[in-house]
C-alpha positions as CSV (number, residue, x, y, z in Angstrom):
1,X,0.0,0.0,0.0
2,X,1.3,3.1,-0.7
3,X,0.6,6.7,1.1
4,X,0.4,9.9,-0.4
5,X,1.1,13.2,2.1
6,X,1.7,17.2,1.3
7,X,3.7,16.0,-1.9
8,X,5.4,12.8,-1.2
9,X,5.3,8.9,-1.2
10,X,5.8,6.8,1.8
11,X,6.0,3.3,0.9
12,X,4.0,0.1,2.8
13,X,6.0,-1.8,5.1
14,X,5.3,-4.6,2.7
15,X,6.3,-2.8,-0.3
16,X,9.6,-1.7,1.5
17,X,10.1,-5.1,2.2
18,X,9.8,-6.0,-0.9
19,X,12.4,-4.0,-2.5
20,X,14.8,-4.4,-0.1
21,X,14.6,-8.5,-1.0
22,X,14.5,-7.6,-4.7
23,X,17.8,-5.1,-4.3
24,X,19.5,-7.8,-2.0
25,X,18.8,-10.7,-4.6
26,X,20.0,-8.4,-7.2
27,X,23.4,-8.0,-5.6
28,X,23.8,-11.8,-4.6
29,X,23.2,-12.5,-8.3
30,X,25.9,-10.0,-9.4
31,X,28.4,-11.2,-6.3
32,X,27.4,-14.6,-8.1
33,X,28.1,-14.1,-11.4
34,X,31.4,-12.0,-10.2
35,X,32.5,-14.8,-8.2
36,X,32.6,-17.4,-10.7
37,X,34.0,-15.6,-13.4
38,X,36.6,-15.3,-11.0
39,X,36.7,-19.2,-10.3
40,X,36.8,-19.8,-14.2
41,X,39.6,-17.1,-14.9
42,X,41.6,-18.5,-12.0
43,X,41.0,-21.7,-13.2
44,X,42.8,-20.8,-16.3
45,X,45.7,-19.5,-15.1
46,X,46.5,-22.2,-13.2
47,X,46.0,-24.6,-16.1
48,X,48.5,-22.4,-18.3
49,X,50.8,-22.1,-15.4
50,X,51.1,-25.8,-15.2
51,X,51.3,-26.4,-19.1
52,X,54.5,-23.8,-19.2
53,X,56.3,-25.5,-16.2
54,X,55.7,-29.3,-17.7
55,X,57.1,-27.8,-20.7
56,X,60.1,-25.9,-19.3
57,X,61.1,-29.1,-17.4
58,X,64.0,-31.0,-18.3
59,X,63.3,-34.6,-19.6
60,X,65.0,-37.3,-17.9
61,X,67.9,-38.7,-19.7
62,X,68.1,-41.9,-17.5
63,X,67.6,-43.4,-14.0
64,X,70.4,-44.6,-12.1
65,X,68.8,-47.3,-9.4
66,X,70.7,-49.3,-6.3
67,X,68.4,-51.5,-4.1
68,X,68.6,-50.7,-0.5
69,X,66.4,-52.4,2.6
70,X,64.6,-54.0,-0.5
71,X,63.1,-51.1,-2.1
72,X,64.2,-49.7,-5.4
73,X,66.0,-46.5,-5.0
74,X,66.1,-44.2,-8.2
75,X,68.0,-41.2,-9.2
76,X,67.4,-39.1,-12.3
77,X,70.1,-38.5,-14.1
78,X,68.6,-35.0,-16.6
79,X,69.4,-34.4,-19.9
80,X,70.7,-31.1,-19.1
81,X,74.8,-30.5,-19.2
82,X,76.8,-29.9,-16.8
83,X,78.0,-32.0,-13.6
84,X,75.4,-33.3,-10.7
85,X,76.1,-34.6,-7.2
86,X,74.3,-37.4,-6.5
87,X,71.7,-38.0,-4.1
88,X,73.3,-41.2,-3.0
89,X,76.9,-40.2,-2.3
90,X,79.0,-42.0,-0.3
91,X,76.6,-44.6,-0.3
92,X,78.4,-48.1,-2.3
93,X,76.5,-50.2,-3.8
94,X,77.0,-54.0,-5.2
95,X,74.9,-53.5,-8.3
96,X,74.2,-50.3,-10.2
97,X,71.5,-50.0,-12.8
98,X,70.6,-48.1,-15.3
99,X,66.9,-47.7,-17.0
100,X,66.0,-45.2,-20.0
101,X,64.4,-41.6,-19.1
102,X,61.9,-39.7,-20.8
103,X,60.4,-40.8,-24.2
104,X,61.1,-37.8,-26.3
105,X,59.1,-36.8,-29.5
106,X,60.5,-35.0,-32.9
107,X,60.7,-35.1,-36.5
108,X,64.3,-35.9,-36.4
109,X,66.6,-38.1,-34.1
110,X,67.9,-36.4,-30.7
111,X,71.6,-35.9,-30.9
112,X,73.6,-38.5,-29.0
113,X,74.9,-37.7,-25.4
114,X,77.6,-39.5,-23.1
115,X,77.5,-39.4,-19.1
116,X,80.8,-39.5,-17.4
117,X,80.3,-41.1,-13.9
118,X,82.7,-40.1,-11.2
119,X,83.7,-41.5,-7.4
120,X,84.8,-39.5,-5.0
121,X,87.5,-39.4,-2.4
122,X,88.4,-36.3,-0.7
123,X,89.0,-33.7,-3.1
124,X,89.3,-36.2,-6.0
125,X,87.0,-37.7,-8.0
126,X,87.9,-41.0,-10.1
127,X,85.9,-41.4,-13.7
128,X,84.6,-45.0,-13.1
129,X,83.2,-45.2,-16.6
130,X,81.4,-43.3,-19.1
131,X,77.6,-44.3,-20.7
132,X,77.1,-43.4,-24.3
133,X,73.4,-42.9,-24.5
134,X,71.5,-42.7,-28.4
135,X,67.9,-42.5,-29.1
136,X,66.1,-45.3,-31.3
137,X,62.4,-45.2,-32.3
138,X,59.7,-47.3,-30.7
139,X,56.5,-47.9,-32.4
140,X,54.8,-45.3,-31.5
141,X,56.7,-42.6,-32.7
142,X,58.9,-41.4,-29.8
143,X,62.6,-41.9,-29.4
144,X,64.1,-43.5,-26.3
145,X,67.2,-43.8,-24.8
146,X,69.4,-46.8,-25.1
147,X,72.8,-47.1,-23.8
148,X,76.5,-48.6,-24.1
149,X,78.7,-48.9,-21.7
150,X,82.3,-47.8,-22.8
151,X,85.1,-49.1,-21.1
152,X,88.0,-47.6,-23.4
153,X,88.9,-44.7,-21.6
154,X,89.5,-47.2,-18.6
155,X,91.9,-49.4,-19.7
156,X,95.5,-49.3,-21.3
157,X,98.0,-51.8,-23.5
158,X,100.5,-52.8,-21.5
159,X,103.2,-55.2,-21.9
160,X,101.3,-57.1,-24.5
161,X,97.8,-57.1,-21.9
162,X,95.0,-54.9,-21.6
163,X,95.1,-53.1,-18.6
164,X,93.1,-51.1,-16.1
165,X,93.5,-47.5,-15.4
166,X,90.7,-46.9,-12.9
167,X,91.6,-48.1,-9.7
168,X,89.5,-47.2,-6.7
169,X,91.5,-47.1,-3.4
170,X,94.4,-48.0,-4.8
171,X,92.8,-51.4,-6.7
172,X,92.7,-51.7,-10.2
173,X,88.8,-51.6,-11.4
174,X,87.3,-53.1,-14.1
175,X,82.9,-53.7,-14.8
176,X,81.2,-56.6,-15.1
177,X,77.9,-56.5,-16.6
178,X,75.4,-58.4,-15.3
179,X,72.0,-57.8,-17.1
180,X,69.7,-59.9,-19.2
181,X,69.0,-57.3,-21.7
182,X,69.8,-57.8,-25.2
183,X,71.8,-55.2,-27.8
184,X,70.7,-54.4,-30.5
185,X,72.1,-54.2,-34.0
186,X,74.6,-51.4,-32.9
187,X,75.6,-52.7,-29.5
188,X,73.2,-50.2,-27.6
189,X,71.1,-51.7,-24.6
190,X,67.7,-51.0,-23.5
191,X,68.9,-51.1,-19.6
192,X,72.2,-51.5,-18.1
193,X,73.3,-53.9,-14.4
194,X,76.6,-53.9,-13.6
195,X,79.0,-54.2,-10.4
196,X,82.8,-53.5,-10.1
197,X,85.5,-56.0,-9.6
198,X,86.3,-54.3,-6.7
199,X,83.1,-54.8,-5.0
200,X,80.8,-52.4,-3.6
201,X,81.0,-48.8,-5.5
202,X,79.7,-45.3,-4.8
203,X,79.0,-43.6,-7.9
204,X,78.8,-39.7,-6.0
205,X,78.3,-37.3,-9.5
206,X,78.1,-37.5,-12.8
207,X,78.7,-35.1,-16.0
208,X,76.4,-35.1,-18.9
209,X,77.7,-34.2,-22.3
């Protein structure tokens, strides 16, 4: 109901009532709409903000893995340059292995890379041996790492006999392999297990190249 006095409007409390529910409505609606517009935007963001970091991270060239209290422990060796400590330093293990990284996709082959794998004593490090790594083609279209372990550097003729020139505290070093996996036609391996002559081995950094 609505009054009229000496030239103006006085609203019923109904009526009053009434718009006060219709403004408030009006301004949930808008705080609504506002608020998920928001959700959706920020939504986004966070989507593109995860797309850029999976695509600025480094892909994994290769895992280095030990066993220890009967659990697989992995490291991953990056396919970024430059020389790492490991994670597992100082720690020897009987049996090192080596799995393939990141399945990588282009046009084109990725380029070949070696990793140099060092112990450490001190202030010096002794190269134990060095992995060539070279990417082959599965089925699918993507190139994976293979691997081939390259002993040359280690070893010298001597007197008529092939002879080791990695020696770790003191005792000449040489790797037997001791994996199932099978080469293929240019000597490369799918996976790599080894152990050293010498026994247990701590394998503290490595250099990718």
């Amino acid at each position: 109901m609505i009054f009229v006095r000496r030239g103006w409007t006085a609203l019923a409390p109904a009526a009053r009532l009434f718009l006060m529910t219709e403004r408030v409505t009006r301004h949930g609606l808008a705080q609504g709409r506002r608020g998920s517009t928001a959700a959706v935007v920020a939504a986004m963001l966070l989507m593109s903000f995860i797309s850029v970091l999976h695509a600025a991270s480094t892909p994994v060239l290769m895992l280095l893995e030990h066993t220890q209290a009967e659990k697989q422990v992995q490291a991953k060796i990056e396919l970024k340059a430059g020389l790492v400590a490991s994670p597992d330093k100082g720690k020897p293990q009987a049996k090192w292995i080596i799995r393939a990284g990141d399945a990588l996709k282009s046009e084109v082959q990725p380029g070949d890379r070696s990793v140099n794998f060092y112990q450490s004593t001190g202030t010096q490090s002794t190269l134990l041996f060095i992995v060539k790594v070279r990417y082959y083609q599965n089925r699918a279209g993507q190139w994976l790492p293979q691997f081939l372990l390259n002993e040359e550097p280690l070893v010298m003729r001597k007197n008529g006999r092939w002879q080791p020139l990695t020696s770790v505290q003191g005792v000449a070093s040489l790797i037997v392999q001791t994996g199932t996996a099978l080469a293929n036609a240019e000597g490369y391996f799918p996976s790599l297990e080894f152990g050293m002559t010498t026994g247990a081995t701590s394998i503290d950094a490595w250099l990718v190249q």
